[in-house]
TORKOL-4160 file (C-alpha; in steps of 0.2 Angstrom, whole numbers, padded with zeros to 4 digits, m for minus):
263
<pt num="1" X="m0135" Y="0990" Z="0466"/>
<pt num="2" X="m0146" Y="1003" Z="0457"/>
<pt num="3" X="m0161" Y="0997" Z="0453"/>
<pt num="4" X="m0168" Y="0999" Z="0435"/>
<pt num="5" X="m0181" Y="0985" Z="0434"/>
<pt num="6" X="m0189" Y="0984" Z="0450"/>
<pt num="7" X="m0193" Y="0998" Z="0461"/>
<pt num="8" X="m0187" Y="0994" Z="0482"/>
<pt num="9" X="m0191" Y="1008" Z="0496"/>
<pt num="10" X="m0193" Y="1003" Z="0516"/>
<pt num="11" X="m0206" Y="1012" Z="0526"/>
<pt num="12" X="m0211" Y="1010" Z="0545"/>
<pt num="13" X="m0205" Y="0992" Z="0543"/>
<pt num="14" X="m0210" Y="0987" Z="0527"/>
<pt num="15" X="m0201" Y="0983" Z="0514"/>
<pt num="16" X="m0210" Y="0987" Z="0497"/>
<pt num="17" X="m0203" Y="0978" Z="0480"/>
<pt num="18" X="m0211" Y="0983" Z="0463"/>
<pt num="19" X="m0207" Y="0973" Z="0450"/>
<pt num="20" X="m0207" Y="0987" Z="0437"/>
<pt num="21" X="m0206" Y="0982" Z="0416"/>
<pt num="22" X="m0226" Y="0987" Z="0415"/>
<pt num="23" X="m0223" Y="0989" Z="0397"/>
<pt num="24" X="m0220" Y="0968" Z="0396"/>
<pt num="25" X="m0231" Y="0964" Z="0408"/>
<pt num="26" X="m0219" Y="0961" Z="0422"/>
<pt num="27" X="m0211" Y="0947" Z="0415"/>
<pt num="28" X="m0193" Y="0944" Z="0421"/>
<pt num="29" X="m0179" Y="0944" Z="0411"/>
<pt num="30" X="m0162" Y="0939" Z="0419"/>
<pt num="31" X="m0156" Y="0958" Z="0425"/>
<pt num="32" X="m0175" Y="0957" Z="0433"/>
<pt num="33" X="m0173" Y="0944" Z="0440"/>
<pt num="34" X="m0153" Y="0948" Z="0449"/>
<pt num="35" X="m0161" Y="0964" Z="0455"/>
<pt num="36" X="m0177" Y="0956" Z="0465"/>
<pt num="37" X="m0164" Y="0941" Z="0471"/>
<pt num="38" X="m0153" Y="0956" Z="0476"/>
<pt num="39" X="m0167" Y="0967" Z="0485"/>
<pt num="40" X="m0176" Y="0952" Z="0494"/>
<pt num="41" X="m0158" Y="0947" Z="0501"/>
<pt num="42" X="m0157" Y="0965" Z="0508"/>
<pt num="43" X="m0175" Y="0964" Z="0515"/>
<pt num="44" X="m0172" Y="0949" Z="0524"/>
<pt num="45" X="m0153" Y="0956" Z="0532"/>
<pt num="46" X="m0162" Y="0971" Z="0537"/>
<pt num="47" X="m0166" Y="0972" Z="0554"/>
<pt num="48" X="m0176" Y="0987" Z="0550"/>
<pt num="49" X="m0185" Y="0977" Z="0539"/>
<pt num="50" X="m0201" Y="0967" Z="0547"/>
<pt num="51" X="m0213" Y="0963" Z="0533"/>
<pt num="52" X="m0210" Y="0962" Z="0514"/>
<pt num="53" X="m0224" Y="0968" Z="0501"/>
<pt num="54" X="m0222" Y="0961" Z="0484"/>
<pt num="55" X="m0231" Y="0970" Z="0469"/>
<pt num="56" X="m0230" Y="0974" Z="0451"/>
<pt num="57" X="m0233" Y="0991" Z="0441"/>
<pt num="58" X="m0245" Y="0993" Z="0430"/>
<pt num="59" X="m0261" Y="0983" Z="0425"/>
<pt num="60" X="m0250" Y="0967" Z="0429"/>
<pt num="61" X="m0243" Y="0957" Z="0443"/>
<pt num="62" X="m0230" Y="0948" Z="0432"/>
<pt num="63" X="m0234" Y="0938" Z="0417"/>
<pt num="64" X="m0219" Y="0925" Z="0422"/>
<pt num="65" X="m0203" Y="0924" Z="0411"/>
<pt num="66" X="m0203" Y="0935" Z="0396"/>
<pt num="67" X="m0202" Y="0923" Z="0383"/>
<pt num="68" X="m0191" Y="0934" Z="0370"/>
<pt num="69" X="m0178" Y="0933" Z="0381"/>
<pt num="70" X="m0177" Y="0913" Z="0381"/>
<pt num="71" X="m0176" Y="0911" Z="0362"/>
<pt num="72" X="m0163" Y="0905" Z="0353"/>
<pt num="73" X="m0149" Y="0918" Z="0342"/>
<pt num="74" X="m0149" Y="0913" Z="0324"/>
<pt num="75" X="m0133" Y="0900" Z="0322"/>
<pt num="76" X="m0133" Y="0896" Z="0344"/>
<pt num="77" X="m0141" Y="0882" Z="0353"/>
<pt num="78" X="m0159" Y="0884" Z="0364"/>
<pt num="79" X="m0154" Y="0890" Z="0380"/>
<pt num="80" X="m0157" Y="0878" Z="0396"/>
<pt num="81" X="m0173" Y="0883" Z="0402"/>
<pt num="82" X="m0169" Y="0872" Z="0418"/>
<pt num="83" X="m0154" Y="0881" Z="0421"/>
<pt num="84" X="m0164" Y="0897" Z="0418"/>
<pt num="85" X="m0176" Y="0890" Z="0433"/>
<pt num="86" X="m0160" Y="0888" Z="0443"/>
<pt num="87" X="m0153" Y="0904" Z="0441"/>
<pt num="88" X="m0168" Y="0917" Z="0441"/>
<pt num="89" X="m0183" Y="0908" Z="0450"/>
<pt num="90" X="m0178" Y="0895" Z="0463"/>
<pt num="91" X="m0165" Y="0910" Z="0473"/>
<pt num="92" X="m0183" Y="0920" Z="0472"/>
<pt num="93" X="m0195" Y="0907" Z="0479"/>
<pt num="94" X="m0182" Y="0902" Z="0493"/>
<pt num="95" X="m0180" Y="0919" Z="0500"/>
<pt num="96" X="m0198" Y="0921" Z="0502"/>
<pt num="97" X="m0200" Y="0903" Z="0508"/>
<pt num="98" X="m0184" Y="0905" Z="0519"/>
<pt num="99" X="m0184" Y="0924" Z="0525"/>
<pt num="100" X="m0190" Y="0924" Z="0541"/>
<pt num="101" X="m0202" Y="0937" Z="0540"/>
<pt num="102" X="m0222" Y="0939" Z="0532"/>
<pt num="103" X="m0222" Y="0942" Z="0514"/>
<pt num="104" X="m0238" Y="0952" Z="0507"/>
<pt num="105" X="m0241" Y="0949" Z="0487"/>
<pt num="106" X="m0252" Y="0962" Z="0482"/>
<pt num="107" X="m0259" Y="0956" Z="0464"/>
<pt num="108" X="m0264" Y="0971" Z="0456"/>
<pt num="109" X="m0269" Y="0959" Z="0437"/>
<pt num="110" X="m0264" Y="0944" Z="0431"/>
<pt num="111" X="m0250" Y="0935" Z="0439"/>
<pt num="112" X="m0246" Y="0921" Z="0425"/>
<pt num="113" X="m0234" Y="0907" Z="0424"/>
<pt num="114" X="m0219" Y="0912" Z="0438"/>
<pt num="115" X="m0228" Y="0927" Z="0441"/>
<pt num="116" X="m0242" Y="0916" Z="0449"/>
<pt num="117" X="m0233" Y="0906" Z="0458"/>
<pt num="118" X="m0219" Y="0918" Z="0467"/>
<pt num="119" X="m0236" Y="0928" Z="0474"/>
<pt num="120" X="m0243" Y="0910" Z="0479"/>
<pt num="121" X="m0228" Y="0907" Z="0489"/>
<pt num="122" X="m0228" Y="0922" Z="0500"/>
<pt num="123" X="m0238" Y="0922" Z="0519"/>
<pt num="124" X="m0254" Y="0932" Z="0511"/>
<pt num="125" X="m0260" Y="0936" Z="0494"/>
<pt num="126" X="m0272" Y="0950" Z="0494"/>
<pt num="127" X="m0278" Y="0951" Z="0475"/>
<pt num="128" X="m0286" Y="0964" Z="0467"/>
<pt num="129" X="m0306" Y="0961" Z="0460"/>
<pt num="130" X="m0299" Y="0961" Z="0442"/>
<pt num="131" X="m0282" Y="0950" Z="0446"/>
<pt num="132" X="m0282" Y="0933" Z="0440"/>
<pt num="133" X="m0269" Y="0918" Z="0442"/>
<pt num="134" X="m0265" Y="0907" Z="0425"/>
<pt num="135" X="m0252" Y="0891" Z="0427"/>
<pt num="136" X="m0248" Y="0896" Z="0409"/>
<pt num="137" X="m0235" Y="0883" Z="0407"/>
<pt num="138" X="m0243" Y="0871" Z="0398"/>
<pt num="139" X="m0250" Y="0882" Z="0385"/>
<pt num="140" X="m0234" Y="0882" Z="0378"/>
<pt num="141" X="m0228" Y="0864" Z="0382"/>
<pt num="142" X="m0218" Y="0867" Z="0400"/>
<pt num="143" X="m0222" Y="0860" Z="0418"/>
<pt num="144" X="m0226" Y="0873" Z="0430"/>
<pt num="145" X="m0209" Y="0879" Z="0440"/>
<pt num="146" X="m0206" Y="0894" Z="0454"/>
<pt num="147" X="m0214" Y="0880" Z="0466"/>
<pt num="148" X="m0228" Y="0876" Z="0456"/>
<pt num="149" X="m0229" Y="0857" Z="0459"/>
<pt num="150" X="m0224" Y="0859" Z="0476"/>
<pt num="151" X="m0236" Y="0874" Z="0482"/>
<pt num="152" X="m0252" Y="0871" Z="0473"/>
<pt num="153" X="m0257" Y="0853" Z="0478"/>
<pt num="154" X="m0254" Y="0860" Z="0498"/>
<pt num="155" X="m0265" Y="0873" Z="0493"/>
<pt num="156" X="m0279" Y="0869" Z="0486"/>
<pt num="157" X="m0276" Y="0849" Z="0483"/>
<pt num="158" X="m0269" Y="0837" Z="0470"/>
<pt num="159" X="m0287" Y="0836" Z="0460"/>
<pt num="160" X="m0289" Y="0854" Z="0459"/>
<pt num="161" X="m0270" Y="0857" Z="0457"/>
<pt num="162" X="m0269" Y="0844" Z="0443"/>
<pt num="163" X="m0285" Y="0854" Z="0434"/>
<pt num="164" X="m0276" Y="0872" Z="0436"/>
<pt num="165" X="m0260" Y="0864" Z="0429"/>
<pt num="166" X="m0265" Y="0853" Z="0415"/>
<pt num="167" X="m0279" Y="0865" Z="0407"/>
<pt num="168" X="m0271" Y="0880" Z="0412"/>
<pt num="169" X="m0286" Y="0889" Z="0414"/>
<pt num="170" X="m0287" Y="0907" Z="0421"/>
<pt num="171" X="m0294" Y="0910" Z="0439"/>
<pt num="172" X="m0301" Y="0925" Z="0445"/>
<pt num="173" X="m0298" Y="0932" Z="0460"/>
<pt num="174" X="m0314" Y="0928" Z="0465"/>
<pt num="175" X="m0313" Y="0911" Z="0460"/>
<pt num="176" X="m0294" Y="0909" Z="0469"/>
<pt num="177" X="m0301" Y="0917" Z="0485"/>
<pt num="178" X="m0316" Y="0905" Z="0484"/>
<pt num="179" X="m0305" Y="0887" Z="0483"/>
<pt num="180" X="m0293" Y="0894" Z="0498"/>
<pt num="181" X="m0278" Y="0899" Z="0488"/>
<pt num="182" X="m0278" Y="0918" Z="0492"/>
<pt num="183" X="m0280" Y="0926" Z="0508"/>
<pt num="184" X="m0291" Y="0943" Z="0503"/>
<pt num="185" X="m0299" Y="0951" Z="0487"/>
<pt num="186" X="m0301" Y="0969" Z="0488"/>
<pt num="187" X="m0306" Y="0983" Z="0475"/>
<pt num="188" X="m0291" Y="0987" Z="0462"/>
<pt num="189" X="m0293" Y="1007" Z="0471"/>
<pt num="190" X="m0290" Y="1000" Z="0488"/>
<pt num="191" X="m0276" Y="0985" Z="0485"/>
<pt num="192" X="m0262" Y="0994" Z="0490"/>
<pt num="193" X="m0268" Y="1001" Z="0503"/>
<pt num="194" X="m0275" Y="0984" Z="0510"/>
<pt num="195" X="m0260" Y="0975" Z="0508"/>
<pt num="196" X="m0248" Y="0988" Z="0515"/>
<pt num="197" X="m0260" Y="0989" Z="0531"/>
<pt num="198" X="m0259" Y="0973" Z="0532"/>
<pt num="199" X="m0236" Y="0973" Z="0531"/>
<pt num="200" X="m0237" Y="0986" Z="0543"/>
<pt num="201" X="m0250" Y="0976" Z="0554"/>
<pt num="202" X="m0239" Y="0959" Z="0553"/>
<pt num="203" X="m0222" Y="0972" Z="0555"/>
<pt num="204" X="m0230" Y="0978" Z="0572"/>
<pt num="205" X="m0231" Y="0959" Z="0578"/>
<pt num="206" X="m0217" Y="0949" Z="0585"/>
<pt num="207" X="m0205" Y="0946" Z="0570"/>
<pt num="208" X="m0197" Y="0930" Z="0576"/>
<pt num="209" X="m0213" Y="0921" Z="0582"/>
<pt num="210" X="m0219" Y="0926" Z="0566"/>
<pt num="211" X="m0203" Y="0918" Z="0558"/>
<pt num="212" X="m0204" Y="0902" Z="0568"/>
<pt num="213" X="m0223" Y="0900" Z="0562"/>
<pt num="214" X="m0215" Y="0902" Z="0545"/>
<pt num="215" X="m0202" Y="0891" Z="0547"/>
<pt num="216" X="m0214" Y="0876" Z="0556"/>
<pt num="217" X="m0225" Y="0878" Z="0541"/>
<pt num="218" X="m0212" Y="0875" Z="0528"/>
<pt num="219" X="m0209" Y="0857" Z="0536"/>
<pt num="220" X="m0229" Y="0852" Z="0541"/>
<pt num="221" X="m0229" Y="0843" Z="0524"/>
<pt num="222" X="m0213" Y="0834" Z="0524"/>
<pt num="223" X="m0212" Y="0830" Z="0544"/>
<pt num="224" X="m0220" Y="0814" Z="0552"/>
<pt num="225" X="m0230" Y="0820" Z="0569"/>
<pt num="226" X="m0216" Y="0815" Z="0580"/>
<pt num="227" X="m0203" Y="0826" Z="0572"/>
<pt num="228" X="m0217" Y="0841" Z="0570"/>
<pt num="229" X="m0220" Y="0841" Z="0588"/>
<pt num="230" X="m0202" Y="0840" Z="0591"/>
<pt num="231" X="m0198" Y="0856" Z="0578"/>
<pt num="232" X="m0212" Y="0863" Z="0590"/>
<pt num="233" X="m0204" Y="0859" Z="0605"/>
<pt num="234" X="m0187" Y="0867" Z="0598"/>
<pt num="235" X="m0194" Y="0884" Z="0591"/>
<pt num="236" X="m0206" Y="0886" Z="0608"/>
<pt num="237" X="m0190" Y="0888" Z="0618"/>
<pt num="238" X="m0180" Y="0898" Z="0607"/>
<pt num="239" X="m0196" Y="0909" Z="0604"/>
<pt num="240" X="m0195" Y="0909" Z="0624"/>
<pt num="241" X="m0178" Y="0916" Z="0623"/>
<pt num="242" X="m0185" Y="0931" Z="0613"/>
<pt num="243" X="m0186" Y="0950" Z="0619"/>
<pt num="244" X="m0202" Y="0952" Z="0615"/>
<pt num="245" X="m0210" Y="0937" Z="0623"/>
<pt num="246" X="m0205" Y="0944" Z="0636"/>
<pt num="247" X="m0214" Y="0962" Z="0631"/>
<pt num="248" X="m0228" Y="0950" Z="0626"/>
<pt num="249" X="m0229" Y="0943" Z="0647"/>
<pt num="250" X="m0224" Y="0960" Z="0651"/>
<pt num="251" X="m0240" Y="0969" Z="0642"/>
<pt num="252" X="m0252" Y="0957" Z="0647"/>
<pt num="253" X="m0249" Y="0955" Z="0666"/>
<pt num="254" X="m0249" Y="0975" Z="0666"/>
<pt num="255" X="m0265" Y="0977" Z="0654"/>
<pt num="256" X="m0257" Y="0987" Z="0639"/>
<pt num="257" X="m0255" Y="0985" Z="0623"/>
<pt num="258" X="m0238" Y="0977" Z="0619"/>
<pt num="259" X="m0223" Y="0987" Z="0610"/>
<pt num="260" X="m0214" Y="0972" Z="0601"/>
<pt num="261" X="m0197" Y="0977" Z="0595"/>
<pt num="262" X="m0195" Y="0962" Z="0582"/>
<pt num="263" X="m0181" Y="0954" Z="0594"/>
């Protein structure tokens, strides 16, 4: 696919996805939206691929769905906003939930709406000082989607997650790193090159334990203990199984720093 909305290039292990309409703010539209699906299925398939870095161009992260694409033609009915979720968001926040490798969201300004909460599904948001996160949905009579509902209250807690709904105030960077929602705030001059330290930190690990931590994670809320410690159980032997456990024994018994493969 050639790209004309997004920006997607792979270096030393990470895989680097702009979303690219600065002059809307990064809001998706549907072609937007098929190219990130598209690009983030090709991260997750390639094995040369070990870390993903989400970010947007421009003064914006993304400002969530672009509004003037959702509004009715003269003479046709209101599209289905739920099967617009469907299509565009829900295939986005499953790959980043479901791709077994880190994701980095770099928030270079606001993330609004979707926009906030594809970066708060990823492993580690790194925000610039001037970002801010909006649930912007209420503002213009919505519910939160992209994993809203689902995310925030594991995040930061229902009160605090009912507050950020309902009101739909914005949060500084400061603010978000303050309640535990982000992992780093950094200078806007230094983001990229904070978050792309950090891909190509997580790239050099062991892909696959990293993926199994991932993939126990996504089920700590929903499983009871006995069938977490069970999960554990299950992804200790098949990380066991792994090339670069055995690189990790190998490194330590011999006092050297290990070369993980991502196998």
């Amino acid at each position: 696919m050639d790209y004309r909305f997004i920006r997607y290039e792979v270096t030393a292990g990470v895989a680097t996805l702009t979303l690219n309409r600065p002059d809307v703010l990064n809001s998706f539209h549907r072609p937007m939206a098929d190219e990130t699906i598209h690009a983030l299925q090709q991260a997750a398939q390639d094995p040369a691929v070990r870390a993903i870095v989400l970010t947007g161009a421009g003064r914006a992260f993304c400002a969530g769905q672009d509004l003037q694409a959702v509004l009715p033609r003269e003479g046709e009915p209101a599209p289905d906003l739920g099967e617009i979720v469907r299509a565009q968001y829900n295939p986005i926040i499953r790959l980043i939930r479901h791709t077994e490798k880190p994701f980095v969201a770099a928030v270079n300004g606001a993330a609004a709406g979707a926009g906030a909460n594809i970066a708060l599904a990823c492993d580690f948001v790194v925000a610039a000082e001037n970002a801010a996160f909006i649930q912007a949905f209420a503002r213009i009579g919505l519910i939160p989607d992209s994993g809203g509902t689902f995310l925030l209250p594991r995040l930061v807690g229902l009160a605090r997650a009912t507050a950020l709904m309902m009101l739909g105030e914005k949060l500084s960077a400061a603010e978000a790193h303050a309640m535990g929602l982000i992992y780093q705030v950094c200078p806007a001059d230094r983001l990229m090159d904070e978050a792309t330290a950090l891909a190509r930190r997580l790239a050099a690990m062991p892909t696959r334990a990293l993926g199994m931590i991932k993939r126990a994670l996504n089920h700590t809320f929903t499983n009871n203990l006995d069938a977490q410690l069970e999960l554990e159980a299950q992804l200790q032997a098949e990380a066991g199984r792994t090339h670069d456990y055995q690189e990790g024994v190998a490194a330590f018994l011999e006092k050297r720093k290990p070369n993980f493969q991502g196998k």
